[in-house]
C-alpha positions, 0 to 999 in steps of 0.5 A, a space after each residue: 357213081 353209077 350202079 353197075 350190076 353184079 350179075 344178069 339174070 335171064 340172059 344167054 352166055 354166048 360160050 366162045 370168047 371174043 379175043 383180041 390184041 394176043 389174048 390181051 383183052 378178052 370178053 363174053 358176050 351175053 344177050 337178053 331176051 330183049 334182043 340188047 346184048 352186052 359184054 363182059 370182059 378183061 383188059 390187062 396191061 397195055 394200050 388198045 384202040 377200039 372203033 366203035 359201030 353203035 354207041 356204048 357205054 363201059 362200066 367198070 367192075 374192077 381195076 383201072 383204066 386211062 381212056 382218050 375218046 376218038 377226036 378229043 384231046 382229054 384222057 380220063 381215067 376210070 376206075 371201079 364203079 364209073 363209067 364212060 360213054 362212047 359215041 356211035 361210029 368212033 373210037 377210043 384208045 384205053 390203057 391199063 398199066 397195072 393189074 386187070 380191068 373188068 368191064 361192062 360193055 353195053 351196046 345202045 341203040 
């Protein structure tokens, strides 16, 4: 199981959150003196599809969640302190079908 970071020390909060699908998944983006960035965000119940730009990985800080990488057929779910990575330029469907999911975004490269 990863290690996934309880606080960000150092960082800039960007205030204005980013939301989507109504209000359904909701997140805040935080950059580092490093120039990386990643976000911290909320799913509640439902079903979403995400394209991606650069690679991520999620980490989940709470709650879980049911993923389908674009172009795979395997749905894995994931729960407190697991992560899954996600290729550049793709996509994913995620469901929540009960309570909130907390999440880590990290963009590589």
């Amino acid at each position: 199981m990863a290690h996934i970071s309880a606080e960000f020390r150092g960082v800039t909060a960007v205030t204005k959150a980013n939301v989507y699908f109504d209000g359904k998944v909701v997140s805040h983006t935080i950059l580092f003196p490093d120039e990386s960035k990643k976000t911290l965000g909320l799913i509640y119940p439902g079903k979403f599809h995400f394209g991606t730009d650069k690679a991520e990985l999620m980490e989940i800080v709470a709650g879980e969640c049911a993923v389908k990488l674009d172009g795979q057929d395997a749905v894995n779910t994931y729960s407190a302190g697991q992560t899954f990575d996600v290729p550049a330029k793709s996509g994913f469907d995620i469901e929540v079908k009960t309570g909130i999911c907390e999440y880590i975004c990290s963009f590589i490269g």
